[in-house]
Backbone as a ProteinNet text record, in pm:
[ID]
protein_1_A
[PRIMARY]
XXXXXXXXXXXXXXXXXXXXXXXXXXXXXXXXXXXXXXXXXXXXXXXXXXXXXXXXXXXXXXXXXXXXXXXXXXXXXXXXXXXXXXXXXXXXXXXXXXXXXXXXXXXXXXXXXXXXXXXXXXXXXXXXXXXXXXXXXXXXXXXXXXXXXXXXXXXXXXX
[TERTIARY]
14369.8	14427	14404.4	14353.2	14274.2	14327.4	14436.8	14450.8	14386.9	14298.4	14229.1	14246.8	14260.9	14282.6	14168.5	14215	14120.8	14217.1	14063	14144.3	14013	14046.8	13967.6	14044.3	13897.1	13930.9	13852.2	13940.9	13903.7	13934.3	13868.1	13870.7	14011.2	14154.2	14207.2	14220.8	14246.1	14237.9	14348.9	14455.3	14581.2	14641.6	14611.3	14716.7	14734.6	14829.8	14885.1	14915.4	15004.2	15081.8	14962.4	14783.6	14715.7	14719.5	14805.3	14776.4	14760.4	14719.9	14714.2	14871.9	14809.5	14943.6	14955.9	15089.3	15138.2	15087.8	15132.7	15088.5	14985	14963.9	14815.5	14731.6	14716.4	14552.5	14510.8	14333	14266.3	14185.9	14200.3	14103	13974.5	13890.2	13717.7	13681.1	13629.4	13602.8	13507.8	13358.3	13257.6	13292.9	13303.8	13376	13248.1	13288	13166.2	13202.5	13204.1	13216.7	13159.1	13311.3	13277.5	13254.5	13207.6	13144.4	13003.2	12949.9	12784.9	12730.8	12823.9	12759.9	12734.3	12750.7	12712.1	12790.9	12710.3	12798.4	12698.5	12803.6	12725.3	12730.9	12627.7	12609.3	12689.9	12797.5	12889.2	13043.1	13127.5	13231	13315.8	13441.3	13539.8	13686.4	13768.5	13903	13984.4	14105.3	14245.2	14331.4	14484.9	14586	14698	14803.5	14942	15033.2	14951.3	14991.7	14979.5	14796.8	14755.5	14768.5	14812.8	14838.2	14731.8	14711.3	14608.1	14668.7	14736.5	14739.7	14617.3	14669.7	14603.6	14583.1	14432.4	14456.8	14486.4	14551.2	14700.2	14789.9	14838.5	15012.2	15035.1	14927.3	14944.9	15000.7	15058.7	15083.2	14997.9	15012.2	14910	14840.7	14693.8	14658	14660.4	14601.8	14594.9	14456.4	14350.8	14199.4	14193	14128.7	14062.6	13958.1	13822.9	13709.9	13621.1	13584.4	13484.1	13316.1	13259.9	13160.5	13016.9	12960.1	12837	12737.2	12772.1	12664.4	12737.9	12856.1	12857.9	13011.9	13016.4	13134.6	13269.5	13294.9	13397.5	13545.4	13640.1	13749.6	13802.3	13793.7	13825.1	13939.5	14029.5	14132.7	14139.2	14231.3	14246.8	14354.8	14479.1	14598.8	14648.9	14707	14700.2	14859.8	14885.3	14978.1	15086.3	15194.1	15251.6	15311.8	15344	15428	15361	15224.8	15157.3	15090	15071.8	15012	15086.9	14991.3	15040.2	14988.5	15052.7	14932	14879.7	14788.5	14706.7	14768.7	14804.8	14883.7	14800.5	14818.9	14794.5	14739.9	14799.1	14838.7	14736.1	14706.7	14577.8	14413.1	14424.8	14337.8	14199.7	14083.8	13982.3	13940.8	14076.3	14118	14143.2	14072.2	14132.6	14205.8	14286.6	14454.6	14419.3	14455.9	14486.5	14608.2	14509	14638.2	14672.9	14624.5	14658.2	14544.2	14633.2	14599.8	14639.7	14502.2	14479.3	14509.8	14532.8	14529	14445.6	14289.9	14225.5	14212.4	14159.7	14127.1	13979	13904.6	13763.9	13687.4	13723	13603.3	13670.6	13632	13656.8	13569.2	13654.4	13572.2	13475.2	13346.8	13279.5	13216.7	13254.9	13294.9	13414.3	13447.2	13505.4	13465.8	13516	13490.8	13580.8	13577.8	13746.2	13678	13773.2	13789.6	13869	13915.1	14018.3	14156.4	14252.1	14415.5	14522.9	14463	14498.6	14587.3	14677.6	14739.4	14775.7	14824.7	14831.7	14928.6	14961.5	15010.4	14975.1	15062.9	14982.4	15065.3	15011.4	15087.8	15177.5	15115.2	15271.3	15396.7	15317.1	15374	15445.6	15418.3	15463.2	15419	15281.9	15206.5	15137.3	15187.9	15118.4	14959.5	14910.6	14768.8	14702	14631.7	14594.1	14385.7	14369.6	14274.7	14152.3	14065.9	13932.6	13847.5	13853.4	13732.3	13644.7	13586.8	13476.5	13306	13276.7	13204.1	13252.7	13358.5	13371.1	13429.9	13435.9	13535.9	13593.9	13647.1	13770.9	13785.1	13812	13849	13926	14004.5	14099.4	14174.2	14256.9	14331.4	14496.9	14535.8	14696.4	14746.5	14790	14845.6	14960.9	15017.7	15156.1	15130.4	15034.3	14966.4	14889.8	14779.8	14719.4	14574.1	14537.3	14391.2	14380	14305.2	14199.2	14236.8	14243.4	14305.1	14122.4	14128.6	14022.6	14042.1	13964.5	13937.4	13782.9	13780.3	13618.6	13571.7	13450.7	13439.2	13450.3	13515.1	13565.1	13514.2	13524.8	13466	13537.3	13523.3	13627.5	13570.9	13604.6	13609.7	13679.6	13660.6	13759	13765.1	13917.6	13948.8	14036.2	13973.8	14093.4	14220.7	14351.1	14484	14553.3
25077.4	24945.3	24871.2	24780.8	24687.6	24534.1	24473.7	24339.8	24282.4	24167.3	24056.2	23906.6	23851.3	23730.4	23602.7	23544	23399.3	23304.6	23263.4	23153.3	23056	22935.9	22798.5	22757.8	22601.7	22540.8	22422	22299.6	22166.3	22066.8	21963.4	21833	21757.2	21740	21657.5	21522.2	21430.1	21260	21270.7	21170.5	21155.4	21193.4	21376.1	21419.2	21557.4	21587.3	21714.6	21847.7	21965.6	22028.5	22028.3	22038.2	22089	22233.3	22290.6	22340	22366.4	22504.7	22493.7	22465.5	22447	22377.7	22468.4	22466.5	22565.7	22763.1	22798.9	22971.2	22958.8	22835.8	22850.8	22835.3	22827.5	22773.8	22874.8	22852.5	22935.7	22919.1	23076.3	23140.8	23176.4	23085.3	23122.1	23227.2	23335.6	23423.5	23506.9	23524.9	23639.6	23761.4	23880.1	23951.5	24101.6	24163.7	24326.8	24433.6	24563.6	24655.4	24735.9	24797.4	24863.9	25026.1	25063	25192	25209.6	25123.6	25113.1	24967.9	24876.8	24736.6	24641.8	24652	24548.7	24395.8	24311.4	24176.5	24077.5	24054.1	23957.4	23819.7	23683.3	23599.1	23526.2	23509.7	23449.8	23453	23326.1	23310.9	23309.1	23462.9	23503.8	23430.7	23364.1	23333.3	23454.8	23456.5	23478.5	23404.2	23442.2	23321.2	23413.4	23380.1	23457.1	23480.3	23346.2	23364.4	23532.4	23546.8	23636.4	23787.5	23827.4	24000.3	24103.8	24180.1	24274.2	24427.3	24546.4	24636.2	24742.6	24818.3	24920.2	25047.2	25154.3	25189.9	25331.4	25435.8	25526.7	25486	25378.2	25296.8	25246.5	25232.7	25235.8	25060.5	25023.7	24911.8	24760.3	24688	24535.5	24483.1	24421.2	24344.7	24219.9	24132.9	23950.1	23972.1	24060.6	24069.1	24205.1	24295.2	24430.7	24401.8	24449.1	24443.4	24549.6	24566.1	24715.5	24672.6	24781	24706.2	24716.4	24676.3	24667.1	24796	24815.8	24909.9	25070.5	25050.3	25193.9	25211.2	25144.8	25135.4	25163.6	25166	25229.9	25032.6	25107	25021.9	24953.8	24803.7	24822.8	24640	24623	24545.2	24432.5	24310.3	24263.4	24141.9	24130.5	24131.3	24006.2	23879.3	23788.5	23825.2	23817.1	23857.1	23708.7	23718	23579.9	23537.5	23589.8	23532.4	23507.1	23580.8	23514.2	23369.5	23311.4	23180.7	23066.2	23011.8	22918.3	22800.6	22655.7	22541.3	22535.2	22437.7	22424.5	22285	22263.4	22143.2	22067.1	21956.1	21871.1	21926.6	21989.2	22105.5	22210.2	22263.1	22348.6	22282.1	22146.1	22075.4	22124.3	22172.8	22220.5	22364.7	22453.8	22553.6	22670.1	22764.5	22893.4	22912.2	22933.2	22989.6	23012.5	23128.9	23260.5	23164.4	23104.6	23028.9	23149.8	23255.2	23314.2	23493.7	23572.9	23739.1	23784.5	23891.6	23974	24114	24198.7	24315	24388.1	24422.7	24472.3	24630.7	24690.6	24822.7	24880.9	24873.5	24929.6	24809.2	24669.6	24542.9	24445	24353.4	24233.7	24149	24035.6	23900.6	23879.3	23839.7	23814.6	23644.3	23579.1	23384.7	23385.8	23272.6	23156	23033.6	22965	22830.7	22712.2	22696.1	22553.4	22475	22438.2	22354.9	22261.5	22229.3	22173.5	22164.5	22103.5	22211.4	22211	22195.8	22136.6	22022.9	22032	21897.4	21880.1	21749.1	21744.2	21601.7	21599.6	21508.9	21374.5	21270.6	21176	21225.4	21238.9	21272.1	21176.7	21074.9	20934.7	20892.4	20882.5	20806.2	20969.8	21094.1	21182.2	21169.7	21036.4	20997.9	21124.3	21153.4	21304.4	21275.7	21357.1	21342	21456.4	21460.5	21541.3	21585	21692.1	21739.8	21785.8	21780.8	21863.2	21860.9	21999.5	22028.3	22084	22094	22174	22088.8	21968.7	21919.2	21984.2	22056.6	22054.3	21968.6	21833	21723.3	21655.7	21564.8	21498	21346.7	21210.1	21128.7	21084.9	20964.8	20833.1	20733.3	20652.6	20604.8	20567	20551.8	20571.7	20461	20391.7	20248.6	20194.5	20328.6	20297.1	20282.4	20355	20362.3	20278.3	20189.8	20104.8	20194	20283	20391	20463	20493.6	20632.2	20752.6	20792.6	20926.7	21110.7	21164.9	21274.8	21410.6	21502.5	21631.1	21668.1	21705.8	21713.6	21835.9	21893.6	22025.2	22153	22148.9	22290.8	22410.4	22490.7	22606.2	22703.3	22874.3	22977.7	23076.2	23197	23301	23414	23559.8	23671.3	23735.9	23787.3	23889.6	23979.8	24096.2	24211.2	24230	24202.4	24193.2	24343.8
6550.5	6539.3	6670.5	6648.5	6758.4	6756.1	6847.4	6853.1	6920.8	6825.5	6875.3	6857.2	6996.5	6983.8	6993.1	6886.4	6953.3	7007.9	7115.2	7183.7	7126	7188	7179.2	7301.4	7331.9	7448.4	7366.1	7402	7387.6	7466	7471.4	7508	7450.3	7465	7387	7422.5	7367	7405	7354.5	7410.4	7342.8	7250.7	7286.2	7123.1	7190.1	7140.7	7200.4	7100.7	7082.9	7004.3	6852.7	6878.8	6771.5	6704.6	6605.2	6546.1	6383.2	6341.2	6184.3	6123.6	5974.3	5963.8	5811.4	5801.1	5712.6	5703.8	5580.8	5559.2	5481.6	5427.2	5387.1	5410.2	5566.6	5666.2	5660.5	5638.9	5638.2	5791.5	5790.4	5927.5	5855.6	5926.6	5824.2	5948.4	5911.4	5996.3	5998.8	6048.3	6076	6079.9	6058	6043.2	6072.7	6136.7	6191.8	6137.5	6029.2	6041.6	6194.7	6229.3	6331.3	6308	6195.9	6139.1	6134.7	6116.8	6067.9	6176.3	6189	6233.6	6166.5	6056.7	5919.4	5999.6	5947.7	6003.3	5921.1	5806	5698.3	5803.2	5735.9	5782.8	5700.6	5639	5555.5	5607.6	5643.8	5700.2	5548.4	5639	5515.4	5594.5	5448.3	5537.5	5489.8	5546.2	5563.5	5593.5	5502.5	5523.1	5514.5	5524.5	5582.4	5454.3	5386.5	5215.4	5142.7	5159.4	5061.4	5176	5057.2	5100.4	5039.5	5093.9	4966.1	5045	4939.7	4983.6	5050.2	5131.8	5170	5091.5	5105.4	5054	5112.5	4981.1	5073.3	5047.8	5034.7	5048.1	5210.1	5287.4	5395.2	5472	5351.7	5377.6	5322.9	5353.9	5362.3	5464.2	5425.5	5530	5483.6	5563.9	5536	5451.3	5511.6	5423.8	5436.4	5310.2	5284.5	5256.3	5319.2	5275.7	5272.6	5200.9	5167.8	5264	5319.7	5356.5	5265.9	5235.1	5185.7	5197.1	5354.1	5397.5	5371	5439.4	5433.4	5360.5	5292.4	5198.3	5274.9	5399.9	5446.1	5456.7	5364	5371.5	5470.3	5525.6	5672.2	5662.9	5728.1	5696.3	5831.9	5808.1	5934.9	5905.2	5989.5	5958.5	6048.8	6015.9	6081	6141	6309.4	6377.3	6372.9	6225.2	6226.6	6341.9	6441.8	6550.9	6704.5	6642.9	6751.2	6717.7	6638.2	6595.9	6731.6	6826.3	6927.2	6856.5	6937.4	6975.1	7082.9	7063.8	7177.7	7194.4	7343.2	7418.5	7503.2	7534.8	7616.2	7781.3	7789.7	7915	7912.8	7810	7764.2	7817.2	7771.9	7837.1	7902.1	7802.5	7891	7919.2	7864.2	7912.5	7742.9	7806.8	7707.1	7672	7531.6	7529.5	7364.2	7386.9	7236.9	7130	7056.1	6940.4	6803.2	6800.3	6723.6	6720.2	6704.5	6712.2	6541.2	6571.9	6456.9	6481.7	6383.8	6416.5	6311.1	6365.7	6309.1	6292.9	6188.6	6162.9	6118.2	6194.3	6113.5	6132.4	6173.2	6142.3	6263.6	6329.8	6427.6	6433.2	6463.8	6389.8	6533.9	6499.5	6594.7	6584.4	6482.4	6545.1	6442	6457.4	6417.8	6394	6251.2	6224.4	6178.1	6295	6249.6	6162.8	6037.3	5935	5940.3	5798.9	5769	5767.9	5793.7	5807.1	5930.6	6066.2	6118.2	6161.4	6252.1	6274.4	6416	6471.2	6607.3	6622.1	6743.2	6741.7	6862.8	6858	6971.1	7107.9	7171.5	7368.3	7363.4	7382.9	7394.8	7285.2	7144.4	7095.2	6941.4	6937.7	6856.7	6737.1	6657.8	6565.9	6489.9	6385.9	6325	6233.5	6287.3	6269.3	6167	6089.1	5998.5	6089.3	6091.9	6166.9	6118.1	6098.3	6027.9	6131.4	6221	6286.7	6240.6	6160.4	6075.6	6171.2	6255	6302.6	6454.7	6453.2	6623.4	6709	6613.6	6697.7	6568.3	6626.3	6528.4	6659.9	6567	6625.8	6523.7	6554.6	6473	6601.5	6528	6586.1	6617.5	6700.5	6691	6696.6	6600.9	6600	6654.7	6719.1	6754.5	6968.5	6969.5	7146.1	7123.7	7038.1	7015.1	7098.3	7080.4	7174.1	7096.2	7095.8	7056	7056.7	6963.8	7042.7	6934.8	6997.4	6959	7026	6957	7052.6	7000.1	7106.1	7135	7187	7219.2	7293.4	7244.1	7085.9	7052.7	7077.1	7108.3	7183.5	7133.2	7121.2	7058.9	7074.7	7147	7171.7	7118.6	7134.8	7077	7215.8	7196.8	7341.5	7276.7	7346.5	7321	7379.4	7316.7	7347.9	7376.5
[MASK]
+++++++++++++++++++++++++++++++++++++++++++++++++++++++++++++++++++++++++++++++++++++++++++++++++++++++++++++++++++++++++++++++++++++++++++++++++++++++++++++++

């Protein structure tokens, strides 16, 4: 059992407190058997919603996936209380918005989508987010500016 976190680092423009929003955001995720090496070219999600038992009785993960290559069962478990935002303050900078706890497979990218939310720095204006391009702009009518994040960037670290 292996906890791994992603972090991201972005550019934010007048918006602060970005994260996913609700138990049904999906984490689109690359994913490695660490038995054989298999690492399909197809991004799999997970959500906090769906459960799939283990097998044994050994409990639930968030995803069970069999691998292709060498058939070996391998799981990966979204850590609900680690889920952060990324703040104003973050700015530029690395920070782990959410940990997995993998068994047998670890995600090797990430792909921000849809789902997301954030808010404005000044004015608390709630914003609906789709980084699936890597950036996101609009405007905040209540600051009368621009507000975006830009830069998206995302890494895995072992916790």
């Amino acid at each position: 059992m292996v906890k791994i976190g992603l972090q991201i680092r972005a550019n934010l423009e007048n918006v602060t407190n970005l994260q996913p929003e609700g138990e049904d955001f999906r984490w689109y995720l690359k994913l490695k058997c660490l038995n054989c090496g298999e690492e399909p070219d197809h991004f799999q999600y997970l959500t906090l919603l769906e459960s799939s038992p283990l097998k044994g009785g050994r409990g639930s993960a968030s995803l069970v996936v069999k691998c292709r290559l060498c058939s070996r069962e391998n799981s990966i478990d979204i850590i609900k209380e680690s889920i952060k935002s990324y703040n104003a303050e973050d700015n530029l900078r690395f920070k782990t918005i959410v940990t997995y706890d993998c068994r047998g497979t670890e995600p090797t990218d990430f792909s921000p989508r849809a789902g997301f939310v954030c808010q404005g720095a000044e004015t608390g204006t709630p914003f609906e987010v789709d980084l699936q391009e890597k950036e996101w702009v609009d405007y905040d009518e209540k600051a009368k500016d621009s507000v975006g994040i830009y830069e998206v960037e995302s890494k895995f670290v072992k916790v």
